[in-house]
C-alpha positions as semicolon CSV with decimal commas, in nm:
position;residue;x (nm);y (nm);z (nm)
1;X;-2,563;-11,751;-2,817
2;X;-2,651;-12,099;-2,910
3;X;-2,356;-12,364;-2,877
4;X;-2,524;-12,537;-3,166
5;X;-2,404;-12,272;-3,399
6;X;-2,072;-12,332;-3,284
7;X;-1,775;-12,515;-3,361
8;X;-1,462;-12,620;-3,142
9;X;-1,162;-12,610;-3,278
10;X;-0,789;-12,684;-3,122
11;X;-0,488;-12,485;-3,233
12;X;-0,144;-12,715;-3,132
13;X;0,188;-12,550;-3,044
14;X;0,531;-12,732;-2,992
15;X;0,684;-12,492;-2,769
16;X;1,089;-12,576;-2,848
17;X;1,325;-12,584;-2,515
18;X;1,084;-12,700;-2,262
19;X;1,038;-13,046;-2,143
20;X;0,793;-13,300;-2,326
21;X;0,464;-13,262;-2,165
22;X;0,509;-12,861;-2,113
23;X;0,620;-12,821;-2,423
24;X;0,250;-12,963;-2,612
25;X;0,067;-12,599;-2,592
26;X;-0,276;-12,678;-2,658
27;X;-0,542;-12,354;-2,725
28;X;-0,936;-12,454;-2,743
29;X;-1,157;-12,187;-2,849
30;X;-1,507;-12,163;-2,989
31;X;-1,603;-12,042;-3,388
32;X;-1,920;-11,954;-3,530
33;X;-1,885;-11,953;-3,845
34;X;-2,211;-11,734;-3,952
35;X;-2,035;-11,440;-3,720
36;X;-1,665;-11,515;-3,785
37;X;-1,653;-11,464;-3,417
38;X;-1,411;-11,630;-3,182
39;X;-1,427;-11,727;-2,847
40;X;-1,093;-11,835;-2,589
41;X;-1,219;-12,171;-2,416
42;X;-0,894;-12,284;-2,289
43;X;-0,496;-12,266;-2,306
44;X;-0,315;-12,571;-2,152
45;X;-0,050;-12,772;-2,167
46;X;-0,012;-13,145;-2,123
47;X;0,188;-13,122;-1,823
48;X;-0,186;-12,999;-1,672
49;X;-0,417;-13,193;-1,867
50;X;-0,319;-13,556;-2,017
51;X;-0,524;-13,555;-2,296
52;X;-0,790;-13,238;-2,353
53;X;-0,986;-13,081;-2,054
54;X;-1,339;-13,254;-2,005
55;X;-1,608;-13,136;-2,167
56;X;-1,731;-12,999;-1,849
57;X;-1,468;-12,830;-1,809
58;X;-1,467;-12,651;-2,188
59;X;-1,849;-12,637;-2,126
60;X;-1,776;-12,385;-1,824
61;X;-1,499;-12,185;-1,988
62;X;-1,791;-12,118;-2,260
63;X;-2,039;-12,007;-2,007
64;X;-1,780;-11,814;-1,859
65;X;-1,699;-11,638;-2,212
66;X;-2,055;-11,567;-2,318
67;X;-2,122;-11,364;-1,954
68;X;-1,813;-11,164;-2,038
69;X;-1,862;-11,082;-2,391
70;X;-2,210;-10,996;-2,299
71;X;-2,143;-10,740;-2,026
């Protein structure tokens, strides 16, 4: 797979009930959009992350992905 034919997209959740920064459910994943296949790069909340993991970090959770999509 070539990241260049993908895009990164963010779903947002407001989780009701839970305190402020658990409550901002954040899910990163991966489209291509020539496949219309999707790929989990990372579920967090903003209790764990301030703002969005590093790239690094999604970068990783990609690599990750691709091995186990490919086995």
């Amino acid at each position: 797979m070539d990241l260049k034919e993908w895009q990164l997209r963010k779903i947002r959740f407001d989780i009701p009930g839970m305190n402020w920064t658990d409550r901002k459910f954040r899910v990163l994943y991966f489209y291509n959009p020539q496949t219309h296949t999707v790929v989990l790069a990372r579920a967090y909340t903003h209790a764990e992350f301030e703002g969005r993991p590093s790239d690094e970090e999604i970068r990783a959770a990609y690599d990750e992905a691709r091995l186990a999509s490919s086995s």
